[in-house]
N, C-alpha and C positions, 0 to 999 in steps of 0.2 A: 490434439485438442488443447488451447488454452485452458489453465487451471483457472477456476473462480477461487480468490478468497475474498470473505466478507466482513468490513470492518463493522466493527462491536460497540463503538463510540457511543452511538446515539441511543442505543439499547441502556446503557450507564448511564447517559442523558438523565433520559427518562425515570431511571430507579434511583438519581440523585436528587430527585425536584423533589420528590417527598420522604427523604430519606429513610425508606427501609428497604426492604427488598426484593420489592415489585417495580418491574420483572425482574427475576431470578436471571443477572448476568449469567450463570454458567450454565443452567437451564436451556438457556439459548441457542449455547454455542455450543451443547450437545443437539440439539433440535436443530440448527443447523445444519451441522455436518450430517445427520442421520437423513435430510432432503436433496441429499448430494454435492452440497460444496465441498471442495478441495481444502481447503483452510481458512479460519481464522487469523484478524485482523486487528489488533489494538494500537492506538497510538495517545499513552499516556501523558501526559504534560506535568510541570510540575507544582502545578494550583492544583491538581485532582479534581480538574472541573466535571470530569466526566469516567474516563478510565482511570481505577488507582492503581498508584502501586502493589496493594493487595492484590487486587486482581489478577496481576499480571503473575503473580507466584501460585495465585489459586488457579489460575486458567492451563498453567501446565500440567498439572492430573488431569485434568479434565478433554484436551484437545487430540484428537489420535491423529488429525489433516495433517497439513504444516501449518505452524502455529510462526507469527510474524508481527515483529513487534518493531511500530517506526518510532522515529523520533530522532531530537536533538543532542546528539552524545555530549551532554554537558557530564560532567563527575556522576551524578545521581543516577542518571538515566545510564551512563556504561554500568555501575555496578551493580543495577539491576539486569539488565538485560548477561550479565555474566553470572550473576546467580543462576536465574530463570535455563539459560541455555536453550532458546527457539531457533527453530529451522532459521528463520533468517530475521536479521535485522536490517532497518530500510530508513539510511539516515538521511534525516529532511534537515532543513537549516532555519527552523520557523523560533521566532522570538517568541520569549517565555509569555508576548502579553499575545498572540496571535489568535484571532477565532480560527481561522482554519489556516493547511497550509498555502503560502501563496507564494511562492517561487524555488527555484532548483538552485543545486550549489555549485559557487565558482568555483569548479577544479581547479584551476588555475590558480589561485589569489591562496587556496585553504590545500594545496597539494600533498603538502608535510603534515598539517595536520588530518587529514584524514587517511593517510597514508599510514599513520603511526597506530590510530583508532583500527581501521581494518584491520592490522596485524595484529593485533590485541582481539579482538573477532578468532578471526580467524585460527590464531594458534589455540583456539574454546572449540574450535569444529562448527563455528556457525557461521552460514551463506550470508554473506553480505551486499547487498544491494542500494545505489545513490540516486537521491530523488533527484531529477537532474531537466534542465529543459533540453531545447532540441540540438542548439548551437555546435556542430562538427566540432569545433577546436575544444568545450568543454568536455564531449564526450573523448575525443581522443587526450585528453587529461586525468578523464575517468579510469581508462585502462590501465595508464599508472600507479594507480593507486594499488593495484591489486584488488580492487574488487570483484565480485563474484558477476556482479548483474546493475542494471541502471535499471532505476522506473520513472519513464517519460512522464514527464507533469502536462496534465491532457486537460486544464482550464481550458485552454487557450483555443483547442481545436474545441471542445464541446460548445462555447461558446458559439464560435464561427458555425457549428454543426445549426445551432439552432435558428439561424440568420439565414439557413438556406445554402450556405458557401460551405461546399462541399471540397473544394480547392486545399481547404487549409492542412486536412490531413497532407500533403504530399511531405511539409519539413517533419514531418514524424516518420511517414514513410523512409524517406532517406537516411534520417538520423536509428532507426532500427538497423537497416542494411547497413551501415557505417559500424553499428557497435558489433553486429554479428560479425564483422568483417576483423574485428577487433579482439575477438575471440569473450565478448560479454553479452551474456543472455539477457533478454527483456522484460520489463514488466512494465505496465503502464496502472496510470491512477490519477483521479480528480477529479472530478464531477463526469465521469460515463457514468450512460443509463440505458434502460430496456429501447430509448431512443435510438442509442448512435452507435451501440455495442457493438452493432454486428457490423456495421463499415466499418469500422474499425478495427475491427478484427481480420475483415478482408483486406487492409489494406496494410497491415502492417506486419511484415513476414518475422517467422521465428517468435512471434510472442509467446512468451512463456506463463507468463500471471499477469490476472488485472485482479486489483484492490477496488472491492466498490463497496461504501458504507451508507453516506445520503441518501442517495438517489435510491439505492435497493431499500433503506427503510421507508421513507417516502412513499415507495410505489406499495409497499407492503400495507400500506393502511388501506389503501384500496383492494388490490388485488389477494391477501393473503401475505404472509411469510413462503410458505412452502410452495407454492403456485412462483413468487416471484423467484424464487432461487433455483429452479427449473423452467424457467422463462429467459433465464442467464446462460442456464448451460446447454439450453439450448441454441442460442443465439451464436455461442461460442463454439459448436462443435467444429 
């Protein structure tokens, strides 16, 4: 069974617009995981438009899943996530002014430097995983890094997903078979929803983790929290 983890962003969204502590981020993220998710989700930036760094030290009491925290390894963000010490860190390459993220990272171009970042991870005891798009020669870039795991950036098919063109999953498909082949486990993540989840999940073998934060809080206004995050796992079974 793929793992659900659920990212926690929009939940600190929301309890920063009026700054106190409605909703009770960590509230959540035990209410979460006690509805079945596998893990929590943070990806703090360093405006603390949403997720702070507090947080991310307060959420480790707190989490018993795997606990997974992404982001841009600039100075700040390594020596937080080296405090903290989470199941895995899941480095995206998004600029400090970014609303969300929106593209994978050139293995190729950043090979040394992320090569250097994962072994600093890594010799901490934490799984390391690169947001990365579908491209064969990036991911066979990726494996030299020493990383643990790649999480396929799925804009691109969710989009296509909604358009009808069901086609577009296959450069994921391939690119999953390419990195298992590779000896690096999957994750995917970026705009999947209670939509496209389960194709998705059929079609892309050895997935291991999907990261879903929008779209699961989104649907949650409607449908419940707890309803929606057993709407996931089961999609996923």
């Amino acid at each position: 069974m793929t793992k659900l983890s659920v990212n926690i962003n929009k939940i600190a969204t929301l309890r920063n617009s009026r700054g106190g502590n409605v909703p009770n981020l960590l509230k959540v993220a035990r209410d979460i995981e006690s509805f079945g998710a596998e893990g929590i989700t943070i990806h703090p930036r360093p405006d603390e438009r949403h997720i702070r760094y507090q947080d991310a030290r307060d959420l480790k009491d707190v989490v018993t899943t795997e606990y997974n925290i992404e982001g841009n390894p600039i100075q700040s963000f390594m020596d937080l996530v080296l405090e903290v010490k989470p199941t895995q860190v899941t480095l995206v390459p998004d600029a400090i002014d970014a609303i969300t993220s929106n593209a994978g990272w050139d293995t190729i171009k950043h090979q040394s430097f992320l090569k250097e970042v994962i072994t600093e991870f890594k010799n901490n005891n934490i799984r390391t995983s690169i947001f990365i798009d579908t491209d064969a020669k990036l991911i066979e870039a990726a494996a030299k890094t020493g990383t643990d795991r790649i999480e396929l950036y799925t804009e691109h098919f969710a989009s296509e997903f909604d358009k009808g063109n069901k086609e577009a999953i296959k450069p994921y498909t391939k690119a999953a078979i390419l990195a298992h082949k590779l000896g690096l486990g999957i994750n995917a993540g970026h705009d999947l929803s209670l939509d496209n989840i389960k194709f998705f999940k059929e079609n892309i073998p050895n997935l291991a983790e999907v990261s879903i934060g929008h779209a699961l809080i989104s649907e949650s206004l409607y449908l419940g929290l707890q309803n929606v995050v057993n709407m996931y796992l089961h999609r996923l079974c």
